[in-house]
PDB file of N, CA, C and O in Angstrom, chain B, residues numbered from 101:
ATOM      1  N   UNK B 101       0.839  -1.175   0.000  1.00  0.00           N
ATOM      2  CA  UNK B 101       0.000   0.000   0.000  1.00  0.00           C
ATOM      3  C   UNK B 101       0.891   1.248   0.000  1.00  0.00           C
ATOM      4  O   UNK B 101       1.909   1.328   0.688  1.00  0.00           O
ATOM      5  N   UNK B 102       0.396   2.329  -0.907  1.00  0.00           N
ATOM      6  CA  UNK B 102       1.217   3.543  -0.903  1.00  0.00           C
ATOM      7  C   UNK B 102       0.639   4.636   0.151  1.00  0.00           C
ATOM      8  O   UNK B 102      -0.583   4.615   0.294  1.00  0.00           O
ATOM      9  N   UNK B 103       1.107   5.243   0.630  1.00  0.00           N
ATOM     10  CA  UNK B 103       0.823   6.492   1.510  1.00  0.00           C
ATOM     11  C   UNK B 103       1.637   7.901   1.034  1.00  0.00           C
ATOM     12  O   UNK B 103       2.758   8.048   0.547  1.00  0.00           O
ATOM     13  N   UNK B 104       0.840   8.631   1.303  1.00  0.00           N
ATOM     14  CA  UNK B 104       1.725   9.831   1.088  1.00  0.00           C
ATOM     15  C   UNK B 104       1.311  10.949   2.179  1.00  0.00           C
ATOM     16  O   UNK B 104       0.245  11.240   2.720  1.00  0.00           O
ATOM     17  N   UNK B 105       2.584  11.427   2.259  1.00  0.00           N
ATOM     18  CA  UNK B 105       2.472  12.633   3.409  1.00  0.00           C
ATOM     19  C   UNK B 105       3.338  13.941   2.818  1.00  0.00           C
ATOM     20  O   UNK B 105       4.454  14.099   2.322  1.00  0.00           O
ATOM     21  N   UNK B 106       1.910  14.993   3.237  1.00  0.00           N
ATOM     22  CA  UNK B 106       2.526  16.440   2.243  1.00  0.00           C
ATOM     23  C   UNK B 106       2.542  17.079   3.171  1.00  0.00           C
ATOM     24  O   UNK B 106       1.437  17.616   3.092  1.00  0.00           O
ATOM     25  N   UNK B 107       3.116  17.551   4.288  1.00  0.00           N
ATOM     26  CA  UNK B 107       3.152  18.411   5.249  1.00  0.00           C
ATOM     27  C   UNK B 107       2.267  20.179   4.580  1.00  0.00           C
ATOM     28  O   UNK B 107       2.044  20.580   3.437  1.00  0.00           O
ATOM     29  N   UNK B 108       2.061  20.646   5.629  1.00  0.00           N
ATOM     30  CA  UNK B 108       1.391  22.004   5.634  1.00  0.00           C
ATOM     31  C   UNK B 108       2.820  22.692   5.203  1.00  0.00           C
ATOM     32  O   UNK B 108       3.879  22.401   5.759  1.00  0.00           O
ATOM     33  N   UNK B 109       2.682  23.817   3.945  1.00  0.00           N
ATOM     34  CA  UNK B 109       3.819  24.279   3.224  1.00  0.00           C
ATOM     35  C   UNK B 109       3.963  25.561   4.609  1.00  0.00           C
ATOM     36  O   UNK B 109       5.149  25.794   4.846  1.00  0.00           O
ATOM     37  N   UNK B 110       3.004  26.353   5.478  1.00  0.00           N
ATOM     38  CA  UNK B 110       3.833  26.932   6.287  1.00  0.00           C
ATOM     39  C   UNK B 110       4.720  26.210   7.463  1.00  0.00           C
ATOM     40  O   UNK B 110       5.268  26.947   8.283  1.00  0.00           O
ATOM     41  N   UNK B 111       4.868  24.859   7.563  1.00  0.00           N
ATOM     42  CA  UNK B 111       5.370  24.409   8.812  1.00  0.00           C
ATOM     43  C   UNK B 111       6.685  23.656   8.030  1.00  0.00           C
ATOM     44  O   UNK B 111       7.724  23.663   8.691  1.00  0.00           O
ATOM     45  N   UNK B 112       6.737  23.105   6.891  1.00  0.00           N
ATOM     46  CA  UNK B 112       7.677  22.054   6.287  1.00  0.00           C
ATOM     47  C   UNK B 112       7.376  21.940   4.485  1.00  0.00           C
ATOM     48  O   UNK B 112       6.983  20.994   3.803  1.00  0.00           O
ATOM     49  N   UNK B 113       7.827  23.606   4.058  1.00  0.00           N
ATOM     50  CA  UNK B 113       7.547  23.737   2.419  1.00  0.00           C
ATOM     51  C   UNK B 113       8.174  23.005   1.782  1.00  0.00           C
ATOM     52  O   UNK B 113       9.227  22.651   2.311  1.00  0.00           O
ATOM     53  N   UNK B 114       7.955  22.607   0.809  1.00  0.00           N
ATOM     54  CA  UNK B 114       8.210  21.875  -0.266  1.00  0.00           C
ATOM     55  C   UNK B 114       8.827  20.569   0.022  1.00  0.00           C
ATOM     56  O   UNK B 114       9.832  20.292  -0.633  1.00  0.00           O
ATOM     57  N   UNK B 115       8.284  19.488   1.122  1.00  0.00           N
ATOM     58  CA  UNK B 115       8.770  17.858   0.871  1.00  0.00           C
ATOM     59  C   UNK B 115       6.969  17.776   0.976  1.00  0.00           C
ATOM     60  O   UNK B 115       6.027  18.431   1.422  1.00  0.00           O
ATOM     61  N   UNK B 116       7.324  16.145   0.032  1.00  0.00           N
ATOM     62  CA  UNK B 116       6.528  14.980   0.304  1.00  0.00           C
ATOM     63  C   UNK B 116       6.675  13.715   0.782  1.00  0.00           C
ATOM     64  O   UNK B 116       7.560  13.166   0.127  1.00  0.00           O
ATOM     65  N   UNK B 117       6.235  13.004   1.602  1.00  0.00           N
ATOM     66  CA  UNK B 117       6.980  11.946   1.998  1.00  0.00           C
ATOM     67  C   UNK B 117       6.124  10.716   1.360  1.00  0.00           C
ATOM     68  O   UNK B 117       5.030  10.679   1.922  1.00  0.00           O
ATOM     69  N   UNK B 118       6.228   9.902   0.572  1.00  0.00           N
ATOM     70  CA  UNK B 118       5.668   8.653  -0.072  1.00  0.00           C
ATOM     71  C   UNK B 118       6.963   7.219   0.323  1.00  0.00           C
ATOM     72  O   UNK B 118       8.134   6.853   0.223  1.00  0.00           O
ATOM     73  N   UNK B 119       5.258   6.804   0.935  1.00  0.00           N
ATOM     74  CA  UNK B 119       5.836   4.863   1.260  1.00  0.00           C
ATOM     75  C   UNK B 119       5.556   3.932   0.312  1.00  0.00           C
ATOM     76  O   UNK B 119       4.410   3.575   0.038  1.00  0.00           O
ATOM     77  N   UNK B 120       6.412   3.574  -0.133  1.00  0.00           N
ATOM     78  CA  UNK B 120       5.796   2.220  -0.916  1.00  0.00           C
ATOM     79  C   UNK B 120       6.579   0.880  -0.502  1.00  0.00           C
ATOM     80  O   UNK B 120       7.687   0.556  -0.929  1.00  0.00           O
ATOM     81  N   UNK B 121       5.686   0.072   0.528  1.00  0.00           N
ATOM     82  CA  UNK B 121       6.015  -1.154   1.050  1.00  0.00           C
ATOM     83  C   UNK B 121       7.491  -0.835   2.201  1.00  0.00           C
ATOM     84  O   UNK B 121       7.519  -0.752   3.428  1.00  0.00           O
ATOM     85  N   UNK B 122       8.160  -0.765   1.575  1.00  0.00           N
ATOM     86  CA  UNK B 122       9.459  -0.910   3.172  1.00  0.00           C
ATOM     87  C   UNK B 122      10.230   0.446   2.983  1.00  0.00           C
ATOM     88  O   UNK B 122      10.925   1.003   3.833  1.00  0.00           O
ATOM     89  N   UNK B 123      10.004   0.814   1.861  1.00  0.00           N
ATOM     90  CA  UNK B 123      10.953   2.241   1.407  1.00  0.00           C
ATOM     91  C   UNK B 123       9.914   3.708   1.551  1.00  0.00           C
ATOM     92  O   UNK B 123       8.758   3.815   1.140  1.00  0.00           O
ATOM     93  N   UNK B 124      10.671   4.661   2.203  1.00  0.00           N
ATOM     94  CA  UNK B 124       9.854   5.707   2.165  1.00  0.00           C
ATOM     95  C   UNK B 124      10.843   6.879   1.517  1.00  0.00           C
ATOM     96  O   UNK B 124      11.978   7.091   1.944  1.00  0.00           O
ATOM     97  N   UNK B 125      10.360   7.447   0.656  1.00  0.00           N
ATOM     98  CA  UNK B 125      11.181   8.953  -0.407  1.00  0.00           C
ATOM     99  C   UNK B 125      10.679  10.163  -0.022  1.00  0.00           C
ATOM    100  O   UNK B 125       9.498  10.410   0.223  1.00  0.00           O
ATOM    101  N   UNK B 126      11.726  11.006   0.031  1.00  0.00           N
ATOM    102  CA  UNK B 126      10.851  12.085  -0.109  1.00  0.00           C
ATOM    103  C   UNK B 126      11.500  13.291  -1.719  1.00  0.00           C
ATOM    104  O   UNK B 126      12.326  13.542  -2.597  1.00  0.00           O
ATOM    105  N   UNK B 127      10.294  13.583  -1.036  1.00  0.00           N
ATOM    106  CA  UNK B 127      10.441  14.227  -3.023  1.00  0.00           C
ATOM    107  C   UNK B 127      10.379  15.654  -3.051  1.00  0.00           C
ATOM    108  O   UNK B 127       9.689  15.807  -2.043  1.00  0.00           O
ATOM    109  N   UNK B 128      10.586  16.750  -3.448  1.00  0.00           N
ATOM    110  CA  UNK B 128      10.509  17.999  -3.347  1.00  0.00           C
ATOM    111  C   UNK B 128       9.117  18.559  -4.359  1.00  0.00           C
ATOM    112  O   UNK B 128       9.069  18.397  -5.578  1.00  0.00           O
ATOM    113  N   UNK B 129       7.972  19.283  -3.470  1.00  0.00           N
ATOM    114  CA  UNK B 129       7.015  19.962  -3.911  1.00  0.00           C
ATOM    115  C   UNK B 129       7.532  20.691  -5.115  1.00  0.00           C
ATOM    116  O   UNK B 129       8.644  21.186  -4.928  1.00  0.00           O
ATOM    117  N   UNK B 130       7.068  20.866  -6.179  1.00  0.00           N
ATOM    118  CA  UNK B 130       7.210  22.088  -6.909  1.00  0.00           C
ATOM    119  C   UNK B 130       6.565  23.385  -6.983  1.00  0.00           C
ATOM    120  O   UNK B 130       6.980  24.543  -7.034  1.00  0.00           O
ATOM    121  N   UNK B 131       5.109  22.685  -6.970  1.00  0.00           N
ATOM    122  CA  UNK B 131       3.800  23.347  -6.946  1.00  0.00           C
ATOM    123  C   UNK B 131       2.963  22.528  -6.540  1.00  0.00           C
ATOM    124  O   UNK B 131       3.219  21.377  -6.187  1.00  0.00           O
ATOM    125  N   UNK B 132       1.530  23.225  -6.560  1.00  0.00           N
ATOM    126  CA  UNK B 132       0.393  23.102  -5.513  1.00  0.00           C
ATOM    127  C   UNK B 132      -0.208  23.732  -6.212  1.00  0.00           C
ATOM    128  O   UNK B 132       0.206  24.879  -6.384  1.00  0.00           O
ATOM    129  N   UNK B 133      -1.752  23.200  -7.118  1.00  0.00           N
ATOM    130  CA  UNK B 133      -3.012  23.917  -7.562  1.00  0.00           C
ATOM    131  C   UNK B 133      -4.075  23.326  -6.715  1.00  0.00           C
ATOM    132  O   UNK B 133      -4.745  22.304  -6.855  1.00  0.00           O
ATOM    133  N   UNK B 134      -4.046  24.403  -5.637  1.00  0.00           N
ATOM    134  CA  UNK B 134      -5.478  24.579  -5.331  1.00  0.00           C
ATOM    135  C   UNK B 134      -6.698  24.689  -5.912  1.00  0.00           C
ATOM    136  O   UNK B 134      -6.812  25.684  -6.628  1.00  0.00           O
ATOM    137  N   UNK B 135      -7.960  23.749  -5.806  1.00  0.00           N
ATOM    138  CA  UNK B 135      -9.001  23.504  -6.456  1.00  0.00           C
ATOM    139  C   UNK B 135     -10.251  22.816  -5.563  1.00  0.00           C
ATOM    140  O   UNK B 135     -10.345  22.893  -4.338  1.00  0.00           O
ATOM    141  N   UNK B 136     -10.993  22.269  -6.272  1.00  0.00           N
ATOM    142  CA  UNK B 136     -11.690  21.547  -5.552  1.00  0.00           C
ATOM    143  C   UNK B 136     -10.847  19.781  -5.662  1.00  0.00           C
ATOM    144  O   UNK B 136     -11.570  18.790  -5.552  1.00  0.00           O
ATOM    145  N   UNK B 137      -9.953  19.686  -5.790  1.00  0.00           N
ATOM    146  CA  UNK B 137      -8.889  18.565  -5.771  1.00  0.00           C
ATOM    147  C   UNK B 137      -8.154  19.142  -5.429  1.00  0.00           C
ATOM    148  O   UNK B 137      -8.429  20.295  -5.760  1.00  0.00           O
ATOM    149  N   UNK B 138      -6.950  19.099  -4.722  1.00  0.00           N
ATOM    150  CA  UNK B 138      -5.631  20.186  -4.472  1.00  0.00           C
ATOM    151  C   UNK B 138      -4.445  18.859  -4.973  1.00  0.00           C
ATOM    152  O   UNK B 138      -4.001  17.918  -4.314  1.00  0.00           O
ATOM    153  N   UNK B 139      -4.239  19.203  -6.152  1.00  0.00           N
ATOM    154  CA  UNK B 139      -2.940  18.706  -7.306  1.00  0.00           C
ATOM    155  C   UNK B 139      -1.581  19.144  -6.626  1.00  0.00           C
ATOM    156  O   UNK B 139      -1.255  20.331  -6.644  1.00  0.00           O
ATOM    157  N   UNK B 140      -0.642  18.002  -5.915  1.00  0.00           N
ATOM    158  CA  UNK B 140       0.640  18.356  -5.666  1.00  0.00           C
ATOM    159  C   UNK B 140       1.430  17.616  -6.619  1.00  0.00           C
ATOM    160  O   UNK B 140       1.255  16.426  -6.883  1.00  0.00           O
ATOM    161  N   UNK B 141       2.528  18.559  -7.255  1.00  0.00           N
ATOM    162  CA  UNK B 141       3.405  18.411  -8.240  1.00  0.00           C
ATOM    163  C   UNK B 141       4.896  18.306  -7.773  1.00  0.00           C
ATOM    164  O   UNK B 141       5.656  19.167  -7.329  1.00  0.00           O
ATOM    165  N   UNK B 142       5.087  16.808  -8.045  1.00  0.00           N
ATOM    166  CA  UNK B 142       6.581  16.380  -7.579  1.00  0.00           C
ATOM    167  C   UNK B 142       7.747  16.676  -8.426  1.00  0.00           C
ATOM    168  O   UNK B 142       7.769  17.077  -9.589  1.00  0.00           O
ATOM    169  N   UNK B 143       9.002  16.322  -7.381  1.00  0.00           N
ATOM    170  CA  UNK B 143      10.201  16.173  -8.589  1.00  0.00           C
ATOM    171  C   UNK B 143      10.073  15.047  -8.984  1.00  0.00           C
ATOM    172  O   UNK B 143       9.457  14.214  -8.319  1.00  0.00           O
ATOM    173  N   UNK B 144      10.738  14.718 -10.390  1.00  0.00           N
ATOM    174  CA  UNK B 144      10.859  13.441 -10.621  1.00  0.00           C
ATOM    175  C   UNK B 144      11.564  12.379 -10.246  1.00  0.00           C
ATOM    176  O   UNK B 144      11.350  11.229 -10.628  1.00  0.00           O
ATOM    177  N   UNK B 145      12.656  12.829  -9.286  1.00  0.00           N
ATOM    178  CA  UNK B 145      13.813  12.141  -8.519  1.00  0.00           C
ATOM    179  C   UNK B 145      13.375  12.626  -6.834  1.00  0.00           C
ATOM    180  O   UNK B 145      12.866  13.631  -6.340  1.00  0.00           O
ATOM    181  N   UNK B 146      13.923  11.214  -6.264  1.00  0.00           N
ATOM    182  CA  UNK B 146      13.565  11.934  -4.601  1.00  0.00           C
ATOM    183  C   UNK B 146      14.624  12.597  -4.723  1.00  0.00           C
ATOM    184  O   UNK B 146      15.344  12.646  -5.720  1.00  0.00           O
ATOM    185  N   UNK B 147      14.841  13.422  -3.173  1.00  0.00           N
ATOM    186  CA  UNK B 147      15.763  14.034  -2.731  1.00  0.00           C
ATOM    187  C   UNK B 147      16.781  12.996  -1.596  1.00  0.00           C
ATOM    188  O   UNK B 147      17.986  13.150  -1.397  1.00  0.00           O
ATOM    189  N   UNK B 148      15.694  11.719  -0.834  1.00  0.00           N
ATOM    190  CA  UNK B 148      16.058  10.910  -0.281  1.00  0.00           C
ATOM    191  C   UNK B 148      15.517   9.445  -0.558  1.00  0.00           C
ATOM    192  O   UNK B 148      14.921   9.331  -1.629  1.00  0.00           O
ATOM    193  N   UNK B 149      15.626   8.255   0.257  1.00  0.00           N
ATOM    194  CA  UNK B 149      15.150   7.140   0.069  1.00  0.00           C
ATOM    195  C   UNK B 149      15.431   6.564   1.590  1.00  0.00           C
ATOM    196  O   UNK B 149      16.577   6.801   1.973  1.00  0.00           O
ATOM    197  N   UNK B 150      14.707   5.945   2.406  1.00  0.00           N
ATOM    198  CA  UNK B 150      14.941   5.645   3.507  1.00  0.00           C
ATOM    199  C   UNK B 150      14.220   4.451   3.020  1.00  0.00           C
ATOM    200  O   UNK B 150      13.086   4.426   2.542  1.00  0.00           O
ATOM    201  N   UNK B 151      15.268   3.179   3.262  1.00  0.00           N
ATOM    202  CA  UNK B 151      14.774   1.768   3.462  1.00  0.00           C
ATOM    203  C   UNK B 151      14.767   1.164   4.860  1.00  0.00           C
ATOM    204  O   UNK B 151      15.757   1.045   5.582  1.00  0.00           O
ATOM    205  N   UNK B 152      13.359   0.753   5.184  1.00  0.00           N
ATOM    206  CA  UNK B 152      13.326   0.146   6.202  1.00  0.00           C
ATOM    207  C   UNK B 152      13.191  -0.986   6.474  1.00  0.00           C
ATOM    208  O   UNK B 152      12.781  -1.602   5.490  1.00  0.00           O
ATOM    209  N   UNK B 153      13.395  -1.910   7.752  1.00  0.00           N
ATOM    210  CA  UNK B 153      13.583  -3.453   7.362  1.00  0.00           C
ATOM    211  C   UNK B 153      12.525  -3.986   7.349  1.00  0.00           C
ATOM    212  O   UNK B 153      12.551  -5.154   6.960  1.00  0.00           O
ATOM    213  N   UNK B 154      10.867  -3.282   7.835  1.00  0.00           N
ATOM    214  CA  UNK B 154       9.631  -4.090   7.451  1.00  0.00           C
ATOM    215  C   UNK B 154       8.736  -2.797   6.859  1.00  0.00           C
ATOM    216  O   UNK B 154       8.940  -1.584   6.803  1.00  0.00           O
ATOM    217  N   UNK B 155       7.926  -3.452   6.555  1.00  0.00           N
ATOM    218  CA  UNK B 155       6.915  -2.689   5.900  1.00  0.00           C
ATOM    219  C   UNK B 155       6.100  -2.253   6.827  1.00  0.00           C
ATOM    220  O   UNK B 155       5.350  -1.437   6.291  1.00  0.00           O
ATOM    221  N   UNK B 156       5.708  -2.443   8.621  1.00  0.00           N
ATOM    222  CA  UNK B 156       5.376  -1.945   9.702  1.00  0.00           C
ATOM    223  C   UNK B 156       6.034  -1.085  10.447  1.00  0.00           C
ATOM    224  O   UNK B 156       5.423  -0.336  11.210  1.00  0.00           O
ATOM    225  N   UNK B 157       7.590  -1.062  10.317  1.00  0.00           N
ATOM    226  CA  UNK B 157       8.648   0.077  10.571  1.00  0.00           C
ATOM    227  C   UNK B 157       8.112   0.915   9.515  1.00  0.00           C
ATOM    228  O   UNK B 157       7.761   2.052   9.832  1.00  0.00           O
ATOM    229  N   UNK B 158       7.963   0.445   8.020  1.00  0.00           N
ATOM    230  CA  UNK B 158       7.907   2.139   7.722  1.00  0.00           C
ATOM    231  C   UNK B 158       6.611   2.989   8.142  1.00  0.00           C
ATOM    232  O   UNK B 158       6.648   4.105   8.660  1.00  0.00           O
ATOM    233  N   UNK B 159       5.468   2.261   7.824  1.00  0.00           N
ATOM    234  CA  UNK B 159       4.436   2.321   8.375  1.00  0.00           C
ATOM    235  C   UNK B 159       4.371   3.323   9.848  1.00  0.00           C
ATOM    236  O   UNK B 159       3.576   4.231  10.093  1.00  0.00           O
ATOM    237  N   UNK B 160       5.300   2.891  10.546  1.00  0.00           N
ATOM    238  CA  UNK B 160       5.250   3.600  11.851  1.00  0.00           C
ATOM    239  C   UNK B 160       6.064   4.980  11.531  1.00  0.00           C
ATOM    240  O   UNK B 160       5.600   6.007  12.026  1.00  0.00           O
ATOM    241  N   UNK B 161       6.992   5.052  10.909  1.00  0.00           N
ATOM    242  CA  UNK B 161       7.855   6.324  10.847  1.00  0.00           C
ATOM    243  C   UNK B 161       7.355   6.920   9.850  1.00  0.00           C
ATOM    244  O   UNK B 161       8.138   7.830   9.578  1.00  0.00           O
ATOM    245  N   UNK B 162       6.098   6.935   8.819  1.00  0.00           N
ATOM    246  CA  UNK B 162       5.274   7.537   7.773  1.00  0.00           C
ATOM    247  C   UNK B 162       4.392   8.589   8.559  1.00  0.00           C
ATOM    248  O   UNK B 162       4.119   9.745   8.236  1.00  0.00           O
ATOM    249  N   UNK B 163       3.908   7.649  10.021  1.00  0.00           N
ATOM    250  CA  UNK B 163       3.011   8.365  10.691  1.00  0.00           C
ATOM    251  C   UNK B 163       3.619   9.234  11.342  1.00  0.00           C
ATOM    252  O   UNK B 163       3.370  10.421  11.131  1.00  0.00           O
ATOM    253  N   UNK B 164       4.834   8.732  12.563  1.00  0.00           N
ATOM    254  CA  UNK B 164       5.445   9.885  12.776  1.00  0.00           C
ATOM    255  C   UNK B 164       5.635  11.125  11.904  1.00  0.00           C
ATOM    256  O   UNK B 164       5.116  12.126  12.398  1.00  0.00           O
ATOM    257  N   UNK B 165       6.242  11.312  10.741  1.00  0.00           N
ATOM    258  CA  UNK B 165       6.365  11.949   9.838  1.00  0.00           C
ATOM    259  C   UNK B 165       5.368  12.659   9.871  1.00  0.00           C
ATOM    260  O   UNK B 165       5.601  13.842  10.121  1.00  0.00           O
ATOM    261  N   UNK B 166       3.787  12.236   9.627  1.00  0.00           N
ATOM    262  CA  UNK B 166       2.278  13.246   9.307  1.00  0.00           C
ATOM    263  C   UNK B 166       2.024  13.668  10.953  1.00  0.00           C
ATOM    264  O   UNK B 166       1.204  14.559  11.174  1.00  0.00           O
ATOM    265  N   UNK B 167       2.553  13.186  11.810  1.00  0.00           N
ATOM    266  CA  UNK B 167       2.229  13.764  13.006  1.00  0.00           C
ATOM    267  C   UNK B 167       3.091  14.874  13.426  1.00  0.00           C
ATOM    268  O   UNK B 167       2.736  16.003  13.765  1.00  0.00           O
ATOM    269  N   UNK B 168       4.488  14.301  13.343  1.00  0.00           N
ATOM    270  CA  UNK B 168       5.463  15.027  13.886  1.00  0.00           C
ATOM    271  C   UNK B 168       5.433  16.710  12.965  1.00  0.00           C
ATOM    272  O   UNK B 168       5.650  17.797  13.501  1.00  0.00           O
ATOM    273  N   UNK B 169       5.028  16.429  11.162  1.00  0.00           N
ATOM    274  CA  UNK B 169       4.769  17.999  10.510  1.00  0.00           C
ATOM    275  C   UNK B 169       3.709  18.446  10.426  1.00  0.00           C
ATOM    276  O   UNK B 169       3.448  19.595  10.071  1.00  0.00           O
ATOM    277  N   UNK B 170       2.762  17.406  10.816  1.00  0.00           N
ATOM    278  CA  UNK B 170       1.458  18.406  10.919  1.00  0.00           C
ATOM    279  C   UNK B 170       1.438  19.310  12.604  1.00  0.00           C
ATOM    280  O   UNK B 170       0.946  20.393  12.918  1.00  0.00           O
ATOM    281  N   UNK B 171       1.992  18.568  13.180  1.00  0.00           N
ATOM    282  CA  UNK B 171       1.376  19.201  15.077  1.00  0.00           C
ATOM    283  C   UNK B 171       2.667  20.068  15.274  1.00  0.00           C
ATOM    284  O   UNK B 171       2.668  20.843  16.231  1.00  0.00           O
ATOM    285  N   UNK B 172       3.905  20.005  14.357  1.00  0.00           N
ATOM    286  CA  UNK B 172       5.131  20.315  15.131  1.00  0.00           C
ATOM    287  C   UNK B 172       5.701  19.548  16.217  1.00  0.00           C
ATOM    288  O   UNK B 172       6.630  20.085  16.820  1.00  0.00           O
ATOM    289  N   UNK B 173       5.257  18.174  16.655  1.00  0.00           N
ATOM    290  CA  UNK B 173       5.052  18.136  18.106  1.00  0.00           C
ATOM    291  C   UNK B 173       7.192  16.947  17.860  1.00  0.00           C
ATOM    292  O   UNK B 173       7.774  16.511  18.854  1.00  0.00           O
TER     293      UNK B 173
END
């Protein structure tokens, strides 16, 4: 299963963080069209790649990730 996490651009502008299975990337925002869909536009290369050794580790550090940039906490 894929997940993706786009942090709020005033707290953590321009990353995205996408999991797919044990690996999580993050990718640099370009743009953002706001709509009644809100379209985020990636790079085509991450900036990183974090492999993790299960697919429940990444799972857990995906969430950290949407918690830790959405709350600041």
């Amino acid at each position: 299963m894929i997940k993706q996490v786009t942090p709020e651009r005033e707290y953590a502008p321009e990353r995205s963080y996408i999991q797919n299975g044990t690996e999580i990337k993050c990718y640099k925002v370009l743009s953002v069209d706001n709509g009644i869909d809100q379209i985020i536009h990636l790079s085509d290369d991450p900036i990183f790649t974090i492999k993790m050794p299960s697919e429940e580790s990444a799972r857990l550090l995906i969430e950290d990730l949407y918690y830790g940039e959405y709350t600041g906490a």
